[in-house]
ROLUM-595717 format. One line per 5 residues: number of its first residue (from 1); their letters; for each residue x, y, z of C-alpha. Coordinates in Angstrom, 2 decimals, padded with zeros to 5 digits. Each point is the difference from the previous one (the first is absolute). Layout:
ROLUM-595717
NUM = A = X:Y:Z ~ ...
END
This chain:
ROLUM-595717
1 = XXXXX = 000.00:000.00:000.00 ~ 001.56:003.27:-000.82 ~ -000.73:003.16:002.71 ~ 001.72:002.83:000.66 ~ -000.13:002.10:003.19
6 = XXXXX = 000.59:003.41:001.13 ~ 000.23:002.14:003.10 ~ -002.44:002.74:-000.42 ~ -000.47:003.58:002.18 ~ -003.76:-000.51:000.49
11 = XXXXX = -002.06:-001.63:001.99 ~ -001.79:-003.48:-000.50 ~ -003.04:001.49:-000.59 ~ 000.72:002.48:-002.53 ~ 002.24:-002.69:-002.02
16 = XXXXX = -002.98:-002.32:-000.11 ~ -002.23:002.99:-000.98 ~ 002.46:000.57:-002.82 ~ 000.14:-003.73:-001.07 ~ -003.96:000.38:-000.96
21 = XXXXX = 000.45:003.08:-001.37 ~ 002.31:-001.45:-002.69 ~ -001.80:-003.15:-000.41 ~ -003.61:001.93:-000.29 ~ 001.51:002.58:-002.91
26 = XXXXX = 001.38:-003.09:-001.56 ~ -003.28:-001.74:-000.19 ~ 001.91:-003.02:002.01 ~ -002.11:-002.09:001.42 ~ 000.59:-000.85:003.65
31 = XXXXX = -001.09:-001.55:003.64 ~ 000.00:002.89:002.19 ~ 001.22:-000.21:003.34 ~ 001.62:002.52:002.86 ~ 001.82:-003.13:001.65
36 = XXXXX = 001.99:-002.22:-002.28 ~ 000.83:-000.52:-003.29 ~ -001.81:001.57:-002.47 ~ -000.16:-002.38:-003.13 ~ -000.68:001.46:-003.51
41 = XXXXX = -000.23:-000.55:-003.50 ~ 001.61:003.18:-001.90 ~ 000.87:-000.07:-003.85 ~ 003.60:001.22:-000.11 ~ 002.13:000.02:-003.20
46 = XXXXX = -003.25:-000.80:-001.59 ~ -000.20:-003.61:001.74 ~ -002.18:-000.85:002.98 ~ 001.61:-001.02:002.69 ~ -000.57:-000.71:003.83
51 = XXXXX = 001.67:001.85:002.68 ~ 000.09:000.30:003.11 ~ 000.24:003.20:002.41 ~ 000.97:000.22:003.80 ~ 000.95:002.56:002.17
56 = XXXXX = 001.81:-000.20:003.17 ~ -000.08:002.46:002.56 ~ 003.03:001.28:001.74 ~ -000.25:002.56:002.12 ~ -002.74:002.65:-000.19
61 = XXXXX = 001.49:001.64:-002.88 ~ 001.36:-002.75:-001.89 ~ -000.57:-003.31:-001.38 ~ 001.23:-002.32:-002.48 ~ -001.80:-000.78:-003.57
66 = XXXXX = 000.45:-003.15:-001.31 ~ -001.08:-000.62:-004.02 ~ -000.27:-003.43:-001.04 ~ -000.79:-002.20:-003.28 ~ -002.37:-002.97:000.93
71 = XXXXX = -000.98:-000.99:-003.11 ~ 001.91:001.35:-003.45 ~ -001.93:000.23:-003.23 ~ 001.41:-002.97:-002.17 ~ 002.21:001.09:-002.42
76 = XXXXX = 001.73:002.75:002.38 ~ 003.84:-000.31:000.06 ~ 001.75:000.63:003.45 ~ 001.06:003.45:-001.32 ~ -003.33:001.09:-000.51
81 = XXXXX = -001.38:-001.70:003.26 ~ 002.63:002.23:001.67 ~ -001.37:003.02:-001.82 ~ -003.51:-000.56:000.97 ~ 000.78:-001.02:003.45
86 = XXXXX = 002.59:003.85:-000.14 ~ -003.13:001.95:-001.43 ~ -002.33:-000.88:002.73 ~ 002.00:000.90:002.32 ~ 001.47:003.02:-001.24
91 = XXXXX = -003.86:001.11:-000.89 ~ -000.97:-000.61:003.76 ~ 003.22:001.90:000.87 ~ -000.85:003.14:-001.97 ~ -003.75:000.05:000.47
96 = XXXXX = 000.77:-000.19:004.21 ~ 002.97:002.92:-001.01 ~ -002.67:002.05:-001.74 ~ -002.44:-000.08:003.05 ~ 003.05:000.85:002.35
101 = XXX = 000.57:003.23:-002.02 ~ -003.32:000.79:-000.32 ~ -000.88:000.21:003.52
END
């Protein structure tokens, strides 16, 4: 299973707030939850895919988000799993750094 994970300056709350916000304007569709994983299907690259989304909270302020590929589209090479897998994660990141500098 490929994942990625990154230490994040936001709360849990916000990052899982983000994590639908992507999904949602990507049309993914998803099981939502505010404890656990969060499991979706998101076309990426053109393929559907599933994924999986978790976020770990560390201290008030910060957490860990973990991207992860459950369930590849056939077909995908691991180049372009790890691109899918990257864009997710870097969407979640930017959407949750828009907010921030919004507010």
């Amino acid at each position: 299973m490929l994942s990625l994970k990154r230490n994040i300056n936001c709360p849990r709350r916000m990052a899982v707030y983000a994590i639908f916000d992507v999904l949602d304007r990507m049309g993914s569709q998803y099981e939502q939850a505010m404890a656990g994983d969060i499991k979706a299907e998101a076309n990426v690259l053109g393929h559907t895919s599933e994924y999986a989304f978790a976020v770990t909270e560390q201290t008030v302020n910060t957490s860990i988000l973990h991207v992860s590929m459950l369930r590849p589209a056939s077909g995908l090479t691991e180049k372009e799993k790890q691109l899918a897998v990257r864009y997710l994660m870097d969407s979640v990141l930017q959407h949750i750094d828009e907010v921030q500098a919004s507010e």
